[in-house]
C-alpha positions in Angstrom: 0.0 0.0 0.0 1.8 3.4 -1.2 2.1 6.0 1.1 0.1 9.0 0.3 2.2 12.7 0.5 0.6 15.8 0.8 1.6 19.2 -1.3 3.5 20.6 1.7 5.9 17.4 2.6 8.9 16.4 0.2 10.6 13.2 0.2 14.0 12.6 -1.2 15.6 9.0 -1.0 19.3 8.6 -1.5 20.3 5.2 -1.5 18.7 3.5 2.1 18.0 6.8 3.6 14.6 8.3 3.1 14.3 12.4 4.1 11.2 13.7 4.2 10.5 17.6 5.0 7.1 19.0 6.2 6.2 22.5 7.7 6.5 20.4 11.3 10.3 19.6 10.7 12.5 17.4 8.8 13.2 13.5 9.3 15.5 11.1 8.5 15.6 7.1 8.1 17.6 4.2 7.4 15.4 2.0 5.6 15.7 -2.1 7.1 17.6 -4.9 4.5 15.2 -6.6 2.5 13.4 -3.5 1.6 13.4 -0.5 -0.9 11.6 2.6 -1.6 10.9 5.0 -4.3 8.8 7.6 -5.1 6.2 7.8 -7.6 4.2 11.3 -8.0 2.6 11.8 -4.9 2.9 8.4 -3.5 5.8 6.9 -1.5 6.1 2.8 -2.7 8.0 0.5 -0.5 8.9 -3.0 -2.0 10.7 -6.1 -0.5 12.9 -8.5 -2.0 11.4 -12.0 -0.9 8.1 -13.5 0.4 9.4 -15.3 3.6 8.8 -13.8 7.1 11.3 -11.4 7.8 10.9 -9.8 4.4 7.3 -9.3 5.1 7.8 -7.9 8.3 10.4 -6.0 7.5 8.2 -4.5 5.0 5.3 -3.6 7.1 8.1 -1.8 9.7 9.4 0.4 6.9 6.3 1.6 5.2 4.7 2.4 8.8 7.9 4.4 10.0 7.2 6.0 6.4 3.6 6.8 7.0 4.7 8.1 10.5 7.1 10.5 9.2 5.2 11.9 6.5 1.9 12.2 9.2 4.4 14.2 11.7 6.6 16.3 9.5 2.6 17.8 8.3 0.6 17.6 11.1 2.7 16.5 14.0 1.8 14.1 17.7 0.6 15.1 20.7 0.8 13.6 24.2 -1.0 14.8 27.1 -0.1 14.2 31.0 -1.7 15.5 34.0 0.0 15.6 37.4 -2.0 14.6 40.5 -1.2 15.1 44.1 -0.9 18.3 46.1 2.2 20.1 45.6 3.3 18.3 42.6 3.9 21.0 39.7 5.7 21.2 36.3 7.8 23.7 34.8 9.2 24.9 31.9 12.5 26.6 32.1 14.6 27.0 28.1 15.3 23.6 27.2 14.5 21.5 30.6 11.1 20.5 32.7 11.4 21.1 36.2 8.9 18.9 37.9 8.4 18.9 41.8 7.1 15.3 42.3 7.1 15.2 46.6 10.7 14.1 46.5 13.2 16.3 48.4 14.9 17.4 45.2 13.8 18.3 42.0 13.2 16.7 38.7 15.3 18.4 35.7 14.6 16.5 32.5 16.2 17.9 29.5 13.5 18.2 26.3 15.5 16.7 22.9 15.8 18.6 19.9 12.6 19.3 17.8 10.1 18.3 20.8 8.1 21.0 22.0 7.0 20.7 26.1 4.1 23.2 27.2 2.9 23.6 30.9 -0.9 24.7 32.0 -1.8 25.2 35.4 1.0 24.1 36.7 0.0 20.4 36.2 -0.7 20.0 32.4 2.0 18.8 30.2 1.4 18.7 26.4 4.5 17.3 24.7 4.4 18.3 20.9 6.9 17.3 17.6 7.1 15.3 14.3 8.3 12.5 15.1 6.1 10.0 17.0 8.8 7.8 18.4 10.5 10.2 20.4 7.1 12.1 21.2 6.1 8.9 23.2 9.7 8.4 24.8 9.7 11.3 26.3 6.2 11.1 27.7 7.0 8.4 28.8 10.2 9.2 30.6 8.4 12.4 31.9 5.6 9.7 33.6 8.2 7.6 34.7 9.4 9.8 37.3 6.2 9.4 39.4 4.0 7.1 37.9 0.0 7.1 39.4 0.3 5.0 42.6 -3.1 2.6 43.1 -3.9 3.6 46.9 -4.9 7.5 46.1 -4.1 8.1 42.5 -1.0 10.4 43.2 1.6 10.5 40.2 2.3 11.7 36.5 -0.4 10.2 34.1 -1.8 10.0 30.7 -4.6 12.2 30.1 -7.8 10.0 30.1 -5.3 6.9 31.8 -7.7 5.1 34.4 -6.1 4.5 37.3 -7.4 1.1 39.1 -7.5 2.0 42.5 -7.1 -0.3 45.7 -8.7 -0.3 49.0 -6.1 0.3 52.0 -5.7 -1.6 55.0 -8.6 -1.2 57.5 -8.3 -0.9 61.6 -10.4 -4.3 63.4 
């Protein structure tokens, strides 16, 4: 299935790399063995040199990555995290988030290139950028620091994440 690319994204392949540019950024990627690309008008076609397994799947990897790229570079991923417990806040200071998470220190986490981080109220994080891979990783790592504990729901969490709580320990 050919990749569809919009007016406002350009791809260039040169050799196994595939670039593809997009008013969200530019991308870059190595494309797995067994596999080739080239473009044809509008459409992006990735082929595969054999029918076996790995081909296959090697296949379905590249032309996803592909489809990603081309997706983020024009429109671009979201994640949303919400911070619960009193006291815990989140800032954003340059190129770092400084969360305060009830620890007795802290939390500087240093955003990568091309990802944007934006706080709201002191407890919203919207992590923004092209590329969806790192876009998850880092909401992830920013979760990881506190992630929502079962017995009152305290921690970093995915917007819309249900937390299942537990019951705590009762007096006799």
């Amino acid at each position: 299935m050919p990749v569809t690319v919009p007016p406002k994204v350009k791809v260039q392949i040169n050799g196994r790399t595939i670039s593809v540019e997009g008013p969200k950024g530019r991308l870059n990627f190595d494309l797995p063995k067994r596999t080739a690309a080239a473009v044809q008008g509008d459409k992006v076609v990735v082929t595969r040199d054999g029918e076996d397994a790995t081909a296959r799947a090697m296949h379905g990897l590249a032309r996803a990555i592909v489809n990603n790229m081309v997706k983020g570079v024009n429109e671009g991923y979201v994640k949303k995290l919400e911070i619960q417990g009193v006291g815990f806040k989140a800032a954003v200071q340059g190129k770092t988030v400084n969360m305060q998470l009830g620890f007795s220190h802290p939390i500087n986490y240093a955003i990568p290139d091309q990802i944007k981080v934006t706080v709201e109220e002191n407890t919203k994080l919207t992590v923004e950028g092209p590329d969806k891979k790192m876009v998850g990783q880092v909401a992830a790592d920013l979760r990881a620091f506190y992630p929502p504990e079962p017995y009152k729901g305290k921690g970093v969490r995915y917007v819309g994440e249900h937390v299942v709580r537990k019951e705590g320990k009762t007096v006799q």
